[in-house]
C-alpha positions in Angstrom: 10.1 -8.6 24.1 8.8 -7.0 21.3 11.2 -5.0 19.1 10.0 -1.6 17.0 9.9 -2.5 13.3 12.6 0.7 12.2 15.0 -1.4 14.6 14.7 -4.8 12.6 15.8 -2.4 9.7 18.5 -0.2 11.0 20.3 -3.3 13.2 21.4 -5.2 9.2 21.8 -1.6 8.5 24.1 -0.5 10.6 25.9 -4.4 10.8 26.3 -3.7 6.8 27.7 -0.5 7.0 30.2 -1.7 10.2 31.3 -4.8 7.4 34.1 -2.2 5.5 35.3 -0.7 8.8 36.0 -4.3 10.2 37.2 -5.1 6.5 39.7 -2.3 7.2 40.5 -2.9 10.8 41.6 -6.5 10.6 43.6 -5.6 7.3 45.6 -3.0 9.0 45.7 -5.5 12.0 47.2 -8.9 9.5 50.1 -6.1 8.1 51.2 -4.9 11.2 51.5 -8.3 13.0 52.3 -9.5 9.2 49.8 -12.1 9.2 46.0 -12.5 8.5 45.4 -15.7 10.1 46.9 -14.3 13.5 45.2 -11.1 12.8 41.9 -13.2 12.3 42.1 -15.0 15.5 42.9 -12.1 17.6 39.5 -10.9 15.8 37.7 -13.8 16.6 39.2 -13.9 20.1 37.7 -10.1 20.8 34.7 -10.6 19.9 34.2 -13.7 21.7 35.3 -12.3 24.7 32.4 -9.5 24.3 29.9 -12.1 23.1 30.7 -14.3 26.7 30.6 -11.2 28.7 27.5 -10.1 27.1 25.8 -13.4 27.5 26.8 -13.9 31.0 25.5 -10.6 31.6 22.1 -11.2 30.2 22.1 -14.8 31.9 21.5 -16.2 28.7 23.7 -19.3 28.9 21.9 -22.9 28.3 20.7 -24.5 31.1 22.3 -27.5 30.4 23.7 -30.2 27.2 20.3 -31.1 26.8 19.8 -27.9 24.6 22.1 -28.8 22.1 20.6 -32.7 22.0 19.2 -32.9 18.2 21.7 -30.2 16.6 22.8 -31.5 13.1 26.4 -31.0 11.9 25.7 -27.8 9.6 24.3 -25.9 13.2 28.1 -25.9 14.2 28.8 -24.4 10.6 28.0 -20.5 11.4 31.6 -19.7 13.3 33.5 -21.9 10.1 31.5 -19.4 7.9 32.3 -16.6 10.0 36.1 -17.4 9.9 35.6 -16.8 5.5 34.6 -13.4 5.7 36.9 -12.1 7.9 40.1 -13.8 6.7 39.3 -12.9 3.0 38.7 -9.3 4.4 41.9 -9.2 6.3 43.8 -10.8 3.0 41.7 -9.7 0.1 40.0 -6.0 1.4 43.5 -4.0 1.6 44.6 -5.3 -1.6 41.7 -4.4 -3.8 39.9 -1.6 -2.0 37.1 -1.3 0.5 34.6 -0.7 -2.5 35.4 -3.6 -4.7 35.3 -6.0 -2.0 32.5 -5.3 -0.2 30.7 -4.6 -3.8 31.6 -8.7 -4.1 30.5 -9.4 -0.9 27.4 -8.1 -1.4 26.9 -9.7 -5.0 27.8 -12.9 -3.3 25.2 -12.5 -0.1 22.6 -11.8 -2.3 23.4 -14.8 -4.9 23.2 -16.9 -1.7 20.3 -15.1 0.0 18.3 -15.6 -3.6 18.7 -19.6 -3.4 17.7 -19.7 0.6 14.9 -17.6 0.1 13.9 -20.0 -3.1 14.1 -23.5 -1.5 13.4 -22.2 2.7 17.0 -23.4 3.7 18.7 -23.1 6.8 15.2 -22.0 8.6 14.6 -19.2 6.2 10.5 -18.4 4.8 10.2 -19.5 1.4 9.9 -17.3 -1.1 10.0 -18.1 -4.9 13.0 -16.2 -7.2 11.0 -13.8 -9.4 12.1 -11.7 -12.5 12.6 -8.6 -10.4 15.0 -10.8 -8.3 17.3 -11.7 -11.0 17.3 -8.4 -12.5 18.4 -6.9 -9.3 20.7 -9.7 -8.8 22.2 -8.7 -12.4 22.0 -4.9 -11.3 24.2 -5.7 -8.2 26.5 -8.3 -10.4 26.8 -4.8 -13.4 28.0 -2.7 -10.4 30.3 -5.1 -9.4 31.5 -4.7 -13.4 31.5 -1.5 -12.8 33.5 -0.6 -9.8 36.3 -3.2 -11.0 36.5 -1.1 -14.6 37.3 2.3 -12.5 
């Protein structure tokens, strides 16, 4: 299945712009249940719900164990990760502002995006850091400065 090439662009799009909303949600969620690791679970818990109804839907479930015969430990990693960003949004997001934090998000995805680009880890294409890399780095990092100052 080939996808059009404006979708590969407005699918992070849209993801990024969704990132404050959820941000938001599962703040408001952690203070009225008056706590953010219940209120991240019940997040968690949603969304795997969709993601096993989806699957089963699309009959995309493995075939059988033999599928996840050569995994290494860091492939089990991407849910622990997960479980980062949306507790620190549910604690840290209504606390310092929708802005801020996603302004450090971002600063921090690209930091990390800049060294997995550079050294082709965790399956990405290699691609060397450049001058115009850190100086948009240090652009993003400014405008974190910035929005903290206001």
């Amino acid at each position: 299945m080939s996808l059009p090439s404006w979708f590969l662009l407005a699918l992070p799009l849209l993801s990024g712009a969704m990132m404050p909303l959820q941000a938001g949600v599962n703040g408001q969620l952690a203070r009225h249940i008056d706590s953010v690791l219940s209120a991240s679970l019940i997040s968690f818990l949603v969304g795997s719900l969709a993601l096993l109804f989806i699957t089963l839907a699309q009959r995309e479930l493995p075939t059988g164990l033999a599928s996840f015969k050569g995994l290494s430990w860091w492939h089990w990693t991407g849910g622990l990760l997960g479980v980062l960003f949306v507790v620190s949004a549910a604690f840290a997001g209504p606390r310092i502002g929708a802005l801020l934090f996603m302004s450090l998000v971002l600063a921090g995805q690209l930091s990390a995006a800049l060294l997995l680009d550079h050294f082709g880890w965790a399956g990405f294409p290699q691609a060397s850091v450049t001058a115009g890399k850190i100086a948009g780095l240090l652009l993003i990092v400014a405008g974190v400065w910035l929005i903290r100052r206001s």
